[in-house]
C-alpha positions as CSV (number, residue, x, y, z in Angstrom):
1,X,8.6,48.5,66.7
2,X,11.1,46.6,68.5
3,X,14.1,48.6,70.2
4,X,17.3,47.5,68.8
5,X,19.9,44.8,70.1
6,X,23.2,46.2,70.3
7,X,26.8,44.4,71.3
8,X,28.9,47.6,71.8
9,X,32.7,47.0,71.2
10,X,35.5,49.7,71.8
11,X,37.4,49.6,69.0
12,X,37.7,47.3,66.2
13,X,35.1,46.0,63.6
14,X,32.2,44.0,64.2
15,X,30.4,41.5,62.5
16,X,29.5,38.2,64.0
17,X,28.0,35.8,61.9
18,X,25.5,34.1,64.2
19,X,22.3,33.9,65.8
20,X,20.8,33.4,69.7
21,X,21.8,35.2,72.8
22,X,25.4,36.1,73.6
23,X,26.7,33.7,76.2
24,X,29.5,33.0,78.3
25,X,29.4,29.4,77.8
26,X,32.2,27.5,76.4
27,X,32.2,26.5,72.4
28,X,32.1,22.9,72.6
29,X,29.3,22.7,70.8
30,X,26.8,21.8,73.4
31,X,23.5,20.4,71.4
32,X,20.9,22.8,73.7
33,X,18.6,19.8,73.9
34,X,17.4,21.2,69.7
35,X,17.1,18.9,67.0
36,X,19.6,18.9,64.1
37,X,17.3,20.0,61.5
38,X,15.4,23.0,63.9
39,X,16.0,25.0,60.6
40,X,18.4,27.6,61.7
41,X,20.2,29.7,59.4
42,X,22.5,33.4,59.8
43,X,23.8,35.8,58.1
44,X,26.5,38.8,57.7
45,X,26.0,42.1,57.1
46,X,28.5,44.6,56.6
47,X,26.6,48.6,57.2
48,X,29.7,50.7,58.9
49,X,30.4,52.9,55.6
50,X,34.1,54.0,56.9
51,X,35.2,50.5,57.6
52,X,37.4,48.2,56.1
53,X,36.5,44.8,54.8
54,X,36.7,41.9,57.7
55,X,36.8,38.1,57.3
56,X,35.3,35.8,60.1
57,X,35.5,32.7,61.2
58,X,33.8,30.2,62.8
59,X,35.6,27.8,65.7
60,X,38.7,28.5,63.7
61,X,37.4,27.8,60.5
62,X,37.1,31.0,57.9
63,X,33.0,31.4,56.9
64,X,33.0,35.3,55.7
65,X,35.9,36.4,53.4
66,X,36.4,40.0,52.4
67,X,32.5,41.4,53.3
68,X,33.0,44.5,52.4
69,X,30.6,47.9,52.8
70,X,27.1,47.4,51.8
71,X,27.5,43.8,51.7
72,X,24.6,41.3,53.0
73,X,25.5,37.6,52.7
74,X,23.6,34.5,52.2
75,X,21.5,32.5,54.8
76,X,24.4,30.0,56.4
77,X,22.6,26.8,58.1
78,X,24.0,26.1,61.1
79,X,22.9,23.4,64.2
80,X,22.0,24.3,67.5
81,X,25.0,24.8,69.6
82,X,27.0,27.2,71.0
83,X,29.5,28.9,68.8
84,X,33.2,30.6,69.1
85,X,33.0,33.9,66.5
86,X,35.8,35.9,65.6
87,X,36.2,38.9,63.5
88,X,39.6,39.6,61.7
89,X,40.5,42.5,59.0
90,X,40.5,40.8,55.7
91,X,43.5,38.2,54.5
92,X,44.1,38.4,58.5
93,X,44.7,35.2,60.7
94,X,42.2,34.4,63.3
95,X,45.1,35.2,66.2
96,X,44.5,38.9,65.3
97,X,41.1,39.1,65.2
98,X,39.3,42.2,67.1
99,X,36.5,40.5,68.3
100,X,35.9,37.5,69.7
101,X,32.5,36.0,70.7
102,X,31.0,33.3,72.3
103,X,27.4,33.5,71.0
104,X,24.5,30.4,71.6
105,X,22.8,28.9,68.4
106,X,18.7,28.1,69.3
107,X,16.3,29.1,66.6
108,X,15.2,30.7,63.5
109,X,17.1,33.1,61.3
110,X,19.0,36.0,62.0
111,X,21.3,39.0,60.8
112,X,24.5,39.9,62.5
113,X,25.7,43.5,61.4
114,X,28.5,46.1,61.6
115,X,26.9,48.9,62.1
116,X,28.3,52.9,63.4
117,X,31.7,54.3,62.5
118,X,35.5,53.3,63.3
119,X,35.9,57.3,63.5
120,X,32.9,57.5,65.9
121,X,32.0,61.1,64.7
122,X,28.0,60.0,65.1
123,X,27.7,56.5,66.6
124,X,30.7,54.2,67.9
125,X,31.3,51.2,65.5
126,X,28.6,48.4,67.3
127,X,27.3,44.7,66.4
128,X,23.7,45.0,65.9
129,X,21.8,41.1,66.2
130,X,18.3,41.1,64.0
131,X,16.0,38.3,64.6
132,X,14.7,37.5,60.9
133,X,10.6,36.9,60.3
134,X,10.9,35.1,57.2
135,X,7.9,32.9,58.3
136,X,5.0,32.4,55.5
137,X,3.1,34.9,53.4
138,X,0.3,35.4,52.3
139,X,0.3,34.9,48.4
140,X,-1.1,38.3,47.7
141,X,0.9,39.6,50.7
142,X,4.4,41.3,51.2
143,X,6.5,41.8,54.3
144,X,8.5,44.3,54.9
145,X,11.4,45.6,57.6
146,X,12.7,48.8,58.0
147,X,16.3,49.4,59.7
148,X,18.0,52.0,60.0
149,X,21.9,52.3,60.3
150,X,22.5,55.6,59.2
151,X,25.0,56.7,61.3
152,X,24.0,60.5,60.8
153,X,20.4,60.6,60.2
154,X,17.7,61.9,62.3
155,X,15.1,59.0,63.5
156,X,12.6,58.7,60.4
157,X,9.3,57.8,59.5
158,X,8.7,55.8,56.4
159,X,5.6,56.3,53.9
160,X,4.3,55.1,51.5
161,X,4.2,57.7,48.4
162,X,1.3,57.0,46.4
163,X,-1.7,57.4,49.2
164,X,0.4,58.9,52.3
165,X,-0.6,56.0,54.5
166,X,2.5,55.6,57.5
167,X,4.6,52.3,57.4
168,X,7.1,52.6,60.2
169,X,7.3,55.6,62.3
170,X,9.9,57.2,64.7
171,X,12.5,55.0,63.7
172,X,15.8,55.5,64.9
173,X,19.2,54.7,65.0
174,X,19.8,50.6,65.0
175,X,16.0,50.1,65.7
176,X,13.9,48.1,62.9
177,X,10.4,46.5,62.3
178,X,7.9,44.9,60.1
179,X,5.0,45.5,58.7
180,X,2.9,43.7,56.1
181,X,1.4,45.3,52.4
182,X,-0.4,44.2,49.1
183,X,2.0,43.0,46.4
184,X,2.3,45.6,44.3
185,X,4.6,49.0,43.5
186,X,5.5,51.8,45.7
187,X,7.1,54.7,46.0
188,X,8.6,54.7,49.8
189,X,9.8,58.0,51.2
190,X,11.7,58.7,54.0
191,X,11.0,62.2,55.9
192,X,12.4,63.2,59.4
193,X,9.8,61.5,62.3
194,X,6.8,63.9,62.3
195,X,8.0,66.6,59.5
196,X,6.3,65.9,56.7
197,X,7.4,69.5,55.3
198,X,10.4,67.7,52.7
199,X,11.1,64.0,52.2
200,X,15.1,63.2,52.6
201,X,15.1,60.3,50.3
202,X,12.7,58.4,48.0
203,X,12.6,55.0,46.1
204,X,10.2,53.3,43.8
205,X,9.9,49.1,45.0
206,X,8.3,46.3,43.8
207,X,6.9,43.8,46.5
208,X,6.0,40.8,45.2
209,X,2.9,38.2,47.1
210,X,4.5,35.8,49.1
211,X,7.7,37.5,49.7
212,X,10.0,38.9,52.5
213,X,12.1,41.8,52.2
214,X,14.6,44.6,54.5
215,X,15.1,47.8,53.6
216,X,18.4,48.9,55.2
217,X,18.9,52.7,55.5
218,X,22.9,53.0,55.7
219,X,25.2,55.7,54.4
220,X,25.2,59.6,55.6
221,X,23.0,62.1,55.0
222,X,26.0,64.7,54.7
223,X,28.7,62.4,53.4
224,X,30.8,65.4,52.6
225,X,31.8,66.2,55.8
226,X,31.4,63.2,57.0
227,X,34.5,60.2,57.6
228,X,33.8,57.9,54.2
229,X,32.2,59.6,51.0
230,X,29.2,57.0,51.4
231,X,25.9,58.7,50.6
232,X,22.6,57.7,51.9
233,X,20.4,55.0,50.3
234,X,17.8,52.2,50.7
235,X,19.2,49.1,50.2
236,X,16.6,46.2,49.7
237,X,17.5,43.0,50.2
238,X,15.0,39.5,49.4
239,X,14.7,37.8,52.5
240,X,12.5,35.0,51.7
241,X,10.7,34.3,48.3
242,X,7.4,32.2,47.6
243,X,8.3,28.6,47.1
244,X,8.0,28.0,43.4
245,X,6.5,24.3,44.3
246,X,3.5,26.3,46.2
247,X,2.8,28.3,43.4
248,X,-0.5,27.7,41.0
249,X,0.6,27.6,37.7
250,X,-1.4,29.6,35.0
251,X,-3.3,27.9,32.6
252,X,-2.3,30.1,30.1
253,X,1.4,30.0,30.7
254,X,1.2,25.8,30.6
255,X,-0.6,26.0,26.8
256,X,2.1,29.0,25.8
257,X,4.7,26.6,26.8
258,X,3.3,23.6,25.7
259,X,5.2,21.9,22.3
260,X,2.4,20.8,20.6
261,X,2.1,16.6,19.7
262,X,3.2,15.2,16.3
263,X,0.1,13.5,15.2
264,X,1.3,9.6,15.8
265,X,2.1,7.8,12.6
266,X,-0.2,5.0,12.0
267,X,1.7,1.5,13.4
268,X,1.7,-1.3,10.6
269,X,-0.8,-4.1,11.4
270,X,0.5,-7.2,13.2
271,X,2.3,-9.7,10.6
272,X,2.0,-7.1,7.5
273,X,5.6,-6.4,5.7
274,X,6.0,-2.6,6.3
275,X,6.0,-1.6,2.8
276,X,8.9,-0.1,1.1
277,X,9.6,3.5,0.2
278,X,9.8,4.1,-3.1
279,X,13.0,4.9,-4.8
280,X,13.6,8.3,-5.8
281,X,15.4,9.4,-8.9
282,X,18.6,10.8,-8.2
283,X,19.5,14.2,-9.6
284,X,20.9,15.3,-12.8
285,X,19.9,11.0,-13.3
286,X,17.7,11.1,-16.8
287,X,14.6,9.3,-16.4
288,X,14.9,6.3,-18.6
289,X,12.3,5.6,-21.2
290,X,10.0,2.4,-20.7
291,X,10.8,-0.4,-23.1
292,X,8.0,-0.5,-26.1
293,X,6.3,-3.5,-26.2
294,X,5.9,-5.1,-29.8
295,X,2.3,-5.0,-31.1
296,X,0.1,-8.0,-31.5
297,X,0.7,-9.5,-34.4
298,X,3.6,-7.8,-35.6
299,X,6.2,-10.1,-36.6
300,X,9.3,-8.7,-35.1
301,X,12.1,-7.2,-37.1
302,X,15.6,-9.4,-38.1
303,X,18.2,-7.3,-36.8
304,X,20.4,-6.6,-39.8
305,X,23.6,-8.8,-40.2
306,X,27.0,-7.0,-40.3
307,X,29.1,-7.9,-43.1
308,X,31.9,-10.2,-41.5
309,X,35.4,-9.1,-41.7
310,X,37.8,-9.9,-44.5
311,X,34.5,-11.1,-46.5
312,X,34.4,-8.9,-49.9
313,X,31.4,-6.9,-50.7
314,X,29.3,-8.8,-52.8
315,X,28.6,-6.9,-56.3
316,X,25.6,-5.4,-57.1
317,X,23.4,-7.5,-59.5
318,X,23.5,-6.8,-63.2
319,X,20.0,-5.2,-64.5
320,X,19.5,-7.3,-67.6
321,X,18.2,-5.2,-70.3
């Protein structure tokens, strides 16, 4: 279990955006002897529940808008260097901000986050810097971090439901770990460290092979009398997922999404004429009737003349008696 990290501030919200040690060194951008591509990325997280929304900024230049309660942002790539991190309430210029950091970039990932209260009723309002593990799994493997940043609960231990077996124990206040399961589904309860008599809070997960995930514990226990109306709750974030290019793919799913081949039309043979489609009758077009051919033999038939015009019809002929 490692103990947390904490940058306490008086006064003001915190969230720096940033990985590495805080320094006092200058932010000219000093290359720390690391290559440009060490693979370094960070993160915001906003988990003071009677805070407002903040903005930050980056050596002048506005990273973060509006993070507001409950909020975890995306992975950020950044190079190694040393880094000038200010926190300002949201829509804000960087000349008021209330906090101001100086913070050295090395390695790896990592989660900045606003933790405590601006009121200060259970914890003061503090920065807490995670280092992030999101190194390879297993395939059939999932990694899991507990923190907790609920400003009035009790340290906790963390269990998981279906067979009793302990995942994180003693946890308190801005402290976190890891710990590695089989993929599968769980039920995770929280119950005050070593009272098993009542859980405080339960929630059914699914933890898939390959994967890494945090399970943030932020909100009060008592949020009626406590500063925001922000209950308590897990809130599971996906840290790192399986590289789809790593993964075997199913037989089975290929064929399903196979289309099936058209059985290839025969080619015509080289130099044969492709022959042509036969003409189809068009609708409603009668069919017409084949010519009849005169029989052998038959003399064929005069066509009758027509009487010309302006000739008189000739007279029958006279039976002579």
């Amino acid at each position: 279990m490692s103990r947390r990290r904490i940058i306490q501030i008086s006064g003001g919200l915190v969230v720096l955006s940033s990985v590495g040690n805080t320094t006092t060194a200058s932010s000219d951008h000093e290359t720390n002897g690391q290559p440009a591509d060490a693979g370094i990325r960070t993160r915001s997280a906003h988990f003071s529940p009677d805070a407002p929304d903040i903005d930050v900024y980056i050596d002048g230049e506005l990273v973060r808008e509006g993070i507001s309660y409950r909020t975890v942002t995306d992975y950020r790539d950044l190079e190694p260097a040393t880094y000038t991190i200010q926190v300002v309430p949201t829509g804000e210029d960087s000349t008021e901000a209330v906090l101001e950091e100086t913070v050295e970039i090395e390695e790896g990932d990592s989660t900045l986050a606003a933790i405590g209260e601006v009121a200060a009723e259970n914890q003061p309002l503090e920065a807490l810097l995670l280092e992030d593990d999101n190194s390879p799994v297993d395939p059939d493997t999932a990694r899991v971090r507990v923190v907790h940043v609920s400003p009035d609960a009790p340290a906790v231990d963390v269990v998981a439901g279906e067979n009793g077996d302990t995942l994180f124990e003693n946890v308190a206040f801005g402290e976190s770990g890891y710990t590695e399961v089989p993929d599968g589904e769980y039920t995770l309860e929280i119950y005050p460290a070593g009272d098993r008599a009542a859980s405080v809070y339960e929630i059914g997960v699914s933890l898939a092979g390959g994967a890494v995930y945090s399970a943030f514990a932020v909100g009060y226990l008592e949020p009626e009398s406590a500063p925001a109306d922000e209950p308590f709750e897990i809130l599971l974030t996906e840290d790192s997922l399986p590289d789809e290019k790593d993964a075997e793919p199913n037989d089975e799913e290929l064929k399903e999404d196979e289309p099936e081949k058209e059985p290839d039309e025969e080619e015509p043979k080289e130099d044969e004429p492709e022959k042509e489609p036969e003409k189809e009758p068009k609708e409603d077009e009668p069919e017409k009737e084949p010519e009849k051919e005169p029989k052998e033999d038959e003399p064929e038939k005069e066509p009758e003349k027509e009487p010309k015009e302006d000739e008189p019809e000739k007279e029958p002929e006279k039976e002579i008696l």
